[in-house]
C-alpha positions as CSV (number, residue, x, y, z in Angstrom):
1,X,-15.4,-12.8,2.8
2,X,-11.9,-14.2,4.1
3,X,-10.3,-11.3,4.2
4,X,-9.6,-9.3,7.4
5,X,-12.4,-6.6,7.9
6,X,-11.2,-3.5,9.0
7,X,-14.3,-1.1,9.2
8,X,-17.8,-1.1,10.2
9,X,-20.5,1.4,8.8
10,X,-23.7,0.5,10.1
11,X,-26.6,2.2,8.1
12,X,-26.6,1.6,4.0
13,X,-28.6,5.5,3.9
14,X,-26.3,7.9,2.0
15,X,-23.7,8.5,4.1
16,X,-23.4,4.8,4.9
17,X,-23.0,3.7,1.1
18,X,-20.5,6.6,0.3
19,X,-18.5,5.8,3.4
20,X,-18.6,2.3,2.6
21,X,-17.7,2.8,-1.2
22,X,-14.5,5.0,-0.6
23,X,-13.1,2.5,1.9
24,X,-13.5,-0.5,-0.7
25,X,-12.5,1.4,-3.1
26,X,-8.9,2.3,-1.5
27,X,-8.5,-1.6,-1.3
28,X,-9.8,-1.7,2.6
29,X,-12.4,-4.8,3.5
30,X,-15.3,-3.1,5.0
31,X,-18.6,-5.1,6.7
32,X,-21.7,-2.6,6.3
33,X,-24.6,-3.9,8.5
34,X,-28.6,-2.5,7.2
35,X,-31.3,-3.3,9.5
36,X,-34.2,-3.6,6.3
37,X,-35.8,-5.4,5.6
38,X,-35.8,-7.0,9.3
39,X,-37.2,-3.6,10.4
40,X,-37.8,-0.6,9.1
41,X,-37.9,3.1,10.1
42,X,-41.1,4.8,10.3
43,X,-40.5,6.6,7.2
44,X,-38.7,4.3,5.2
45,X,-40.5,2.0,2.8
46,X,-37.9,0.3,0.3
47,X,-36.0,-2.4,1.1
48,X,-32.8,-1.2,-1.2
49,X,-30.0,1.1,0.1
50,X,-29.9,4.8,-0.3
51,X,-33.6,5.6,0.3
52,X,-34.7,9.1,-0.5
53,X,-37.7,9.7,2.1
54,X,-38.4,13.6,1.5
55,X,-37.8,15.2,-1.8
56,X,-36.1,13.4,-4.6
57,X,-34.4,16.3,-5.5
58,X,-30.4,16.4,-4.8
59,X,-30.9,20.5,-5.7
60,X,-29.2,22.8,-8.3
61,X,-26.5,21.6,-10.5
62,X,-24.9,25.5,-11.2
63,X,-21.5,25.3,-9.6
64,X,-22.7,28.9,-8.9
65,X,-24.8,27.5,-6.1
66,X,-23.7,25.8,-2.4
67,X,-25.7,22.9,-3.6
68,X,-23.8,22.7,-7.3
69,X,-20.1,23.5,-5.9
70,X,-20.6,20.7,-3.3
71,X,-21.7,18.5,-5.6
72,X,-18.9,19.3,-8.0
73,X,-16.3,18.2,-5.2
74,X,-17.8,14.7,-4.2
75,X,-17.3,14.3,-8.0
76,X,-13.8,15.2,-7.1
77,X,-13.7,12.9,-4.5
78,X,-15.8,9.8,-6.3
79,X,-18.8,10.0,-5.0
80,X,-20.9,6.6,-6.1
81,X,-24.1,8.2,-4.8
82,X,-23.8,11.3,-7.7
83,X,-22.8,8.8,-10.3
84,X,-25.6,6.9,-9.8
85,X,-28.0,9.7,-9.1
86,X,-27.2,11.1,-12.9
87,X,-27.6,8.1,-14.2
88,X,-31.3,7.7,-13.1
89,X,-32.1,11.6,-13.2
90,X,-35.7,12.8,-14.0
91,X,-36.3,16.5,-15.7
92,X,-36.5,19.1,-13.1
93,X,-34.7,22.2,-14.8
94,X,-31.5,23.3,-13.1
95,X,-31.8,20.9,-10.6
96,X,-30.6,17.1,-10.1
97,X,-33.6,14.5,-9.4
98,X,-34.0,11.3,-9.7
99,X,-36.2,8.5,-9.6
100,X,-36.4,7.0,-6.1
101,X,-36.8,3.3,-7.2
102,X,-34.4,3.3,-9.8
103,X,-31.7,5.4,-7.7
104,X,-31.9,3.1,-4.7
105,X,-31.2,-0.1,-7.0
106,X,-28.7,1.6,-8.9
107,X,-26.8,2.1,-5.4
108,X,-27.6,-1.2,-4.0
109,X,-26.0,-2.9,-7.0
110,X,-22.9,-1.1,-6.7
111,X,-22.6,-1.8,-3.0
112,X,-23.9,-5.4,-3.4
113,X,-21.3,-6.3,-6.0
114,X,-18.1,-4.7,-4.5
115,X,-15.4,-7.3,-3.7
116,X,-14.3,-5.7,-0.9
117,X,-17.9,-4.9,1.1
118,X,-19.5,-7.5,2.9
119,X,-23.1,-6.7,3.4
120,X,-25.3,-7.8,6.3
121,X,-29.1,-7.1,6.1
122,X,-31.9,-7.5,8.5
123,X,-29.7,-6.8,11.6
124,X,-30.5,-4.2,13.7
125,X,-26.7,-2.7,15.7
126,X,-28.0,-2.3,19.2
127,X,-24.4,-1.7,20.6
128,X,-21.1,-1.2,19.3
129,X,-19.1,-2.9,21.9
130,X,-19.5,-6.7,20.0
131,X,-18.0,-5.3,16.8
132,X,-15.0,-6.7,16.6
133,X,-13.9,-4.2,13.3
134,X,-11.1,-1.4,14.4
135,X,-12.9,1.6,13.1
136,X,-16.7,2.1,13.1
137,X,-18.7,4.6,11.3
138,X,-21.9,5.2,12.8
139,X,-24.1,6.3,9.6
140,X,-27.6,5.4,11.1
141,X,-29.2,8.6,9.6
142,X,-31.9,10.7,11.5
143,X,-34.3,8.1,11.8
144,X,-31.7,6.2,14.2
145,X,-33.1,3.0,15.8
146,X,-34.4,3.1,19.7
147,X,-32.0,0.9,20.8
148,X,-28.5,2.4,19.1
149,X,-29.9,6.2,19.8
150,X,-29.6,4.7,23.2
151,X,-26.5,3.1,23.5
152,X,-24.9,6.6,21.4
153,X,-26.3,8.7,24.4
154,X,-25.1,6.3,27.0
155,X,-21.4,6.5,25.5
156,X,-21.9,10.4,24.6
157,X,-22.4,11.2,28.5
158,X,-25.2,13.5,27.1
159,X,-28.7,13.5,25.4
160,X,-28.8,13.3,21.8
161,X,-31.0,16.0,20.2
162,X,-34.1,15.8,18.3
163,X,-36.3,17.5,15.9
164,X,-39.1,16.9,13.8
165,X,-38.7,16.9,10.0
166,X,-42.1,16.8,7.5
167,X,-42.3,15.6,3.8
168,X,-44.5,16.3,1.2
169,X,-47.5,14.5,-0.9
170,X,-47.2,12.8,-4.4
171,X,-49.5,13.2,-6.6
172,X,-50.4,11.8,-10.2
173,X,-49.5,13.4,-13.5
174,X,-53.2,12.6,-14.8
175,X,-55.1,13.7,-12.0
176,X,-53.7,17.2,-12.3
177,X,-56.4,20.2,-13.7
178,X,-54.4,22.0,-16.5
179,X,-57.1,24.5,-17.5
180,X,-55.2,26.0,-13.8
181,X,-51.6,24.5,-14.8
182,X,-48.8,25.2,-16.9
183,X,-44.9,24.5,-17.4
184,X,-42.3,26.8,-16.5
185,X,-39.0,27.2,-14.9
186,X,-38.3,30.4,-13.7
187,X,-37.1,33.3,-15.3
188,X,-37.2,30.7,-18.4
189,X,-33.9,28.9,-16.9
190,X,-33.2,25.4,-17.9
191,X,-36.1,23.6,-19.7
192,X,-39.9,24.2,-18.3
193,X,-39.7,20.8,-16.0
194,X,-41.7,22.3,-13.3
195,X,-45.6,22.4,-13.2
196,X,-46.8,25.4,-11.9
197,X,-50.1,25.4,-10.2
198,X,-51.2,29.7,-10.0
199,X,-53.8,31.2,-7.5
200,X,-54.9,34.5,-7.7
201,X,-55.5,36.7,-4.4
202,X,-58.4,35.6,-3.7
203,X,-57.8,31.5,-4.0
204,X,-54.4,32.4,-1.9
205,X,-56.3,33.8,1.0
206,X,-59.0,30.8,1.0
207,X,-56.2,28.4,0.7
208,X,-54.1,29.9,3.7
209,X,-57.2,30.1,6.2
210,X,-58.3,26.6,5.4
211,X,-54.4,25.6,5.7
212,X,-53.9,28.1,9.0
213,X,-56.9,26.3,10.7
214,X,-56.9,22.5,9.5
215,X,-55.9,20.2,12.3
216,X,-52.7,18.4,12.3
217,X,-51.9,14.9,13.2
218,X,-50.3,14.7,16.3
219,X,-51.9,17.6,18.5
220,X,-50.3,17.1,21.4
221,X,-47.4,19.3,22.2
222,X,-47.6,20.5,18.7
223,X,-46.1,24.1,19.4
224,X,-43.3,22.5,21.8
225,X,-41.7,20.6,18.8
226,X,-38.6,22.0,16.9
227,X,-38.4,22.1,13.6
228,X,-35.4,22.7,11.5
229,X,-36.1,25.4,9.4
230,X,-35.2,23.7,6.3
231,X,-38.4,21.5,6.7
232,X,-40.7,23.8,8.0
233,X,-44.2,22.5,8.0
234,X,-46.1,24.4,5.3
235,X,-48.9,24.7,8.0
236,X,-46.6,26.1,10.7
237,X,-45.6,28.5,7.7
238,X,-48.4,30.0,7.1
239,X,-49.1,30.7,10.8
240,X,-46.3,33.0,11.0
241,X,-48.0,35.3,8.9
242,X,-50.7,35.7,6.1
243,X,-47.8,36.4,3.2
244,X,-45.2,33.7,4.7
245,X,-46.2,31.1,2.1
246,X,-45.9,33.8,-0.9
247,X,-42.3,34.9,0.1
248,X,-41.9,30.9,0.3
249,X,-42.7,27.7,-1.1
250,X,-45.3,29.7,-3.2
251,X,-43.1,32.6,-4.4
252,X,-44.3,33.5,-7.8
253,X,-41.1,35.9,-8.9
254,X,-39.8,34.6,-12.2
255,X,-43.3,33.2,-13.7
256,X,-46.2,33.9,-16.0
257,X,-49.2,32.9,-16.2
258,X,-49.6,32.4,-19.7
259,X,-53.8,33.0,-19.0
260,X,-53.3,36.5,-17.8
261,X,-49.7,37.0,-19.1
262,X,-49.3,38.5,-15.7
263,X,-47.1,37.1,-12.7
264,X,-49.6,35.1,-10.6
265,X,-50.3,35.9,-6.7
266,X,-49.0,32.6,-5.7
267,X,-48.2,29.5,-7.6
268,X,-48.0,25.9,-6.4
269,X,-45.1,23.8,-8.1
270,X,-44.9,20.3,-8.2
271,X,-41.9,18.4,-9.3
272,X,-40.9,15.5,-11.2
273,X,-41.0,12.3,-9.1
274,X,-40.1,9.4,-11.5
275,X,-38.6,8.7,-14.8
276,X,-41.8,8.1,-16.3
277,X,-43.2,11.3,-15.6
278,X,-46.9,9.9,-14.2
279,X,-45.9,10.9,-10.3
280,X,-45.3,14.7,-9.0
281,X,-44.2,15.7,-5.6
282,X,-45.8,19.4,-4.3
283,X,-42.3,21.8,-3.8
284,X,-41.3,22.4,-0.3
285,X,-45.1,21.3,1.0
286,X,-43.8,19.2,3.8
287,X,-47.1,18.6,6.3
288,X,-48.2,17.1,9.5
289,X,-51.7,17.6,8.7
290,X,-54.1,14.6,8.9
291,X,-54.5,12.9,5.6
292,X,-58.1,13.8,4.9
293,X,-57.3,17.7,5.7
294,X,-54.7,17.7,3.2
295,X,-57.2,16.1,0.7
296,X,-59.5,18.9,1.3
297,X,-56.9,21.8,1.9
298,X,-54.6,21.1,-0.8
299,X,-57.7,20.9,-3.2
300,X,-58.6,24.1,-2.6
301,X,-55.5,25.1,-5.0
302,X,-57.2,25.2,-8.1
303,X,-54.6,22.5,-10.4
304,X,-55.2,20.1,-7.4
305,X,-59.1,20.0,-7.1
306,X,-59.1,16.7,-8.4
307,X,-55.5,15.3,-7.8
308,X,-55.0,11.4,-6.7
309,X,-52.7,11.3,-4.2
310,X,-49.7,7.9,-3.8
311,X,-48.7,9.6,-0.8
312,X,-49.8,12.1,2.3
313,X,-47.3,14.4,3.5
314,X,-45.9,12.4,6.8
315,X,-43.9,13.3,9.8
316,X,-40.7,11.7,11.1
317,X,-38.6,12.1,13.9
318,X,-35.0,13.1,13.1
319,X,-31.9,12.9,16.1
320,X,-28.8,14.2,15.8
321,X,-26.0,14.4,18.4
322,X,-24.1,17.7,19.4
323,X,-21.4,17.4,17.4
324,X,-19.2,20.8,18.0
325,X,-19.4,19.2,21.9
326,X,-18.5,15.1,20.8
327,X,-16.7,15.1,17.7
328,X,-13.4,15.8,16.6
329,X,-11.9,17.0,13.3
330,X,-11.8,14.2,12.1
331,X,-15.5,13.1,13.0
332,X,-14.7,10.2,15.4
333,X,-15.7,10.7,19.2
334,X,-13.4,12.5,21.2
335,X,-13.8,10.1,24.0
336,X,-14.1,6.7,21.6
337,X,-11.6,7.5,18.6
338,X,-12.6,4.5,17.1
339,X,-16.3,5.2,16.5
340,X,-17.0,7.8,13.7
341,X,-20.0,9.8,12.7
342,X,-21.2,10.5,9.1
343,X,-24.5,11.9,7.3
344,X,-27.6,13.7,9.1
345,X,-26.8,12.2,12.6
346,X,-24.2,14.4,12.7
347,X,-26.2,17.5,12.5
348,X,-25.4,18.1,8.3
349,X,-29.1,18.6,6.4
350,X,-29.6,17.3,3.2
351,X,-29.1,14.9,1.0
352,X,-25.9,15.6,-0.3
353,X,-24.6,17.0,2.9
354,X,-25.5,13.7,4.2
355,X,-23.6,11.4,1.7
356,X,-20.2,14.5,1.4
357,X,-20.0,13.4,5.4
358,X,-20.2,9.6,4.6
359,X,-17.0,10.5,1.8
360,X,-15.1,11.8,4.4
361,X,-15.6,9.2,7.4
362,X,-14.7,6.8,4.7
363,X,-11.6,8.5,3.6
364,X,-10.3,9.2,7.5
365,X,-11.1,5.6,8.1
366,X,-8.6,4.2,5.5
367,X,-6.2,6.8,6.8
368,X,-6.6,5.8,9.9
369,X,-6.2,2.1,9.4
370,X,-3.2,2.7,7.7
371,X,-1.6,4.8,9.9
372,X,-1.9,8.1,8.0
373,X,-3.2,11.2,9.3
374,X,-6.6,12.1,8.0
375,X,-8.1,13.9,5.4
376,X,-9.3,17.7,6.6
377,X,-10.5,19.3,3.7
378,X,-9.7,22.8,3.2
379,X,-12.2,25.4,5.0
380,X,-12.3,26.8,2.2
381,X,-14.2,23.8,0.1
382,X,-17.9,23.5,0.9
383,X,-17.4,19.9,2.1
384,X,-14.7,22.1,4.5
385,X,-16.5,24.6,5.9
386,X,-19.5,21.6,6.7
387,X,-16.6,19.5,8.6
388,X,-15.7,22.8,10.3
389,X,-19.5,23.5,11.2
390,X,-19.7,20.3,13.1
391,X,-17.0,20.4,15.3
392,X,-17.0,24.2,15.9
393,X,-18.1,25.3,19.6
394,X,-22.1,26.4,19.4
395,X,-24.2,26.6,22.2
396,X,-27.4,26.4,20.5
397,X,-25.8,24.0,17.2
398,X,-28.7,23.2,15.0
399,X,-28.8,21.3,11.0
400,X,-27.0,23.0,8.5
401,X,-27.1,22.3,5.0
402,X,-24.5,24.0,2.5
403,X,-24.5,27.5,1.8
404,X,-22.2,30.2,0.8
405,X,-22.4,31.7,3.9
406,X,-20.4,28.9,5.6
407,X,-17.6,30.1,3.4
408,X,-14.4,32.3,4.8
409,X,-14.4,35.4,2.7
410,X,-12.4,36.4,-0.3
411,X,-9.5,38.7,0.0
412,X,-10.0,41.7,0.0
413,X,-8.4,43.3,-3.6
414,X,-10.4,40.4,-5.0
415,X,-13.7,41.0,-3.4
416,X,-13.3,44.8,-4.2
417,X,-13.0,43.7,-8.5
418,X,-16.4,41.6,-8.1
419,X,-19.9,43.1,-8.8
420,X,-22.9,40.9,-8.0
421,X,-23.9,37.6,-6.5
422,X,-23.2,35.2,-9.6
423,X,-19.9,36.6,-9.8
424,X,-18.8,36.6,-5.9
425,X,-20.0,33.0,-6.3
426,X,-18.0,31.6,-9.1
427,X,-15.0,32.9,-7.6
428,X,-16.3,31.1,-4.3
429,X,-17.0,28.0,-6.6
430,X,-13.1,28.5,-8.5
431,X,-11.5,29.1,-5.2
432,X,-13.1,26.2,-3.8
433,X,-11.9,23.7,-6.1
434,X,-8.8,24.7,-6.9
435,X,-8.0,24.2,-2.8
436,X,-9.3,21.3,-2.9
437,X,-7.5,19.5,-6.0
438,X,-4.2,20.9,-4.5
439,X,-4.7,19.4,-1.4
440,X,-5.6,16.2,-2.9
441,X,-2.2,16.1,-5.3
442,X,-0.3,17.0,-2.0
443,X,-1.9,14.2,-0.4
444,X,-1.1,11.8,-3.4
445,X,2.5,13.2,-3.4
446,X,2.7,12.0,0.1
């Protein structure tokens, strides 16, 4: 490329791709540096871009929902990663899944043949001080390499912070025992994508004393670790209490089983993994147990007795930095206002969170190469009120992904004309958007 390269993103995750798409896209020359296939993270596997390591579900589509109205504005502001994501989505009822496989190539195409983004694979960024680019976007996800987590403490002044995330098995469509499964969404919304796998009392309370007593993989210091709760273990869940699991991951409300015609005790779902339909992931079973415990736990649940797993439920380290403490409005280091942060290392959870911070770091950086002031979306956006949680003061600042909560509140003659949750969200959802397209024409007008 013989054009003059103005950013750097180093990490082609999510946020890496987005950020990288959005400054090529404004006509900017950008350089994004991936370490695969040279080296891979402990959790990642495929050599293309965009990897989804835990579920492959982006979450609900209602604009109703945090998940929906978020991704309604990275529409908004042309996300590449929801484009692609609907064109390789996989049934799963009111939510948006994809295949992995077919996802990851979709993105790496895009980003492969963009004039304006040179790519660089199989170098791993130890430092940031031979970069010769003016504006760097540090995207290197929570599985950051040794050797950069290093070098980002040593120019932070302050230990990075860590937790442990889990993910869940994948198992085969054939090896699951229908005579104890069925299809259903819940409440009957959307089409019956998920299958449900029930147990009555009984199974429950042999599942959860096997599951509350199998051992885990790494023993040592288990109990010290910290967990977001977001990814919670299912076997630290069920240690917090016999019933945890059913007012969980293996809540029954909303279904029937259409054996008893009854709601079940508990129910198992398992989600669509490919396009195909032959792989299903178990719903929010994220595990450190050893792989032959969760062969013989997990096949106490009745649909599962004989299930072929592709993969055990691992665990990863995650690390993210204190942002509220290092990063400005704009997400670039307070002390180095070159260097910008986007996606999970920045304390944001989930997938879309992730790639809505990569949008925005791409967006300032144009700005800022071109002399503009940057892009603060309004607080009262979801993408917002995420840019406002990470550089907000918090003394004990953990992972947040989108929710409503994060929200300011409506006025108060409008919140007093409202009756029930679906309704305070759509105005929350209306509100949102509306904000956010005027301060987007304002910004074009400028």
């Amino acid at each position: 490329m013989k054009k003059d390269i103005k950013i750097a993103v180093i990490g082609a995750g999510l946020a890496g791709c987005e950020a990288a798409w959005k400054a090529a896209e404004s006509g900017i020359c950008v350089r994004l540096y991936e370490m695969k296939p040279h080296r891979f993270s402990p959790a990642h596997k495929y050599r293309g871009f965009a990897e989804l390591v835990c579920s492959n579900s982006l979450k609900a589509k209602r604009l109703q929902s945090a998940a929906g109205l978020l991704k309604q504005e990275m529409r908004i502001l042309g996300s590449l990663i929801l484009k692609c994501a609907e064109s390789c989505a996989v049934p799963a009822g009111g939510a948006l899944a994809v295949d992995r496989g077919k996802f990851s190539d979709s993105v790496t195409a895009a980003i492969n043949s963009h004039p304006n983004i040179e790519v660089i694979t199989g170098k791993e960024i130890c430092s940031l001080d031979r970069l010769s680019e003016e504006y760097i976007i540090v995207a290197a996800g929570p599985l950051c390499a040794d050797a950069l987590a290093d070098y980002i403490k040593k120019i932070c002044g302050e230990s990075s912070l860590s937790f442990y995330d889990a993910v869940s098995p994948i198992v085969t469509f054939g090896s699951i025992d229908f005579e104890n499964a069925f299809f259903a969404a819940r409440y009957g919304r959307g089409d019956a994508d998920y299958i449900n796998c029930p147990l009555d009392k009984d199974e429950y309370e042999l599942f959860i004393d096997a599951l509350r007593n199998a051992e885990t993989a790494v023993l040592q210091d288990f109990e010290k670790r910290k967990f977001y709760e977001g990814c919670m273990p299912v076997e630290v869940l069920a240690k917090r209490g016999r019933d945890a699991l059913r007012f969980g991951p293996m809540r029954p409300v909303g279904l029937s089983d259409p054996r008893t015609e009854r709601r079940p005790w508990a129910v198992v779902q398992l989600r669509k993994e490919n396009t195909e339909g032959d792989l299903y992931n178990l719903v929010g079973f994220q595990t450190n147990l050893k792989w032959a415990e969760q062969k013989r736990v997990f096949s106490l649940i009745p649909a599962l007795k004989n299930a072929e797993y592709v993969r055990y439920g691992v665990m990863h380290r995650n690390t993210f930095i204190n942002s509220p403490k290092l990063l400005d409005a704009h997400l670039r280091l307070k002390d180095h206002p070159n260097i910008m942060f986007a996606g999970q290392i920045t304390g944001v959870e989930g997938y879309t969170e992730s790639a809505a911070t990569g949008i925005l770091a791409g967006i300032n950086a144009v700005r800022l190469v071109s002399g503009l002031s940057p892009f603060v979306p309004p607080r009262e956006s979801m993408t917002g009120a995420l840019a406002g949680y990470l550089c907000r003061g918090n003394n004990n600042f953990q992972p947040m992904g989108a929710n409503m909560g994060l929200l300011p509140p409506m006025d108060e003659p409008v919140r007093s004309l409202m009756r029930g949750k679906e309704k305070r969200y759509e105005a929350f959802a209306q509100r949102a958007i509306q904000k956010l397209e005027e301060l987007i024409l304002d910004l074009l007008g400028n």
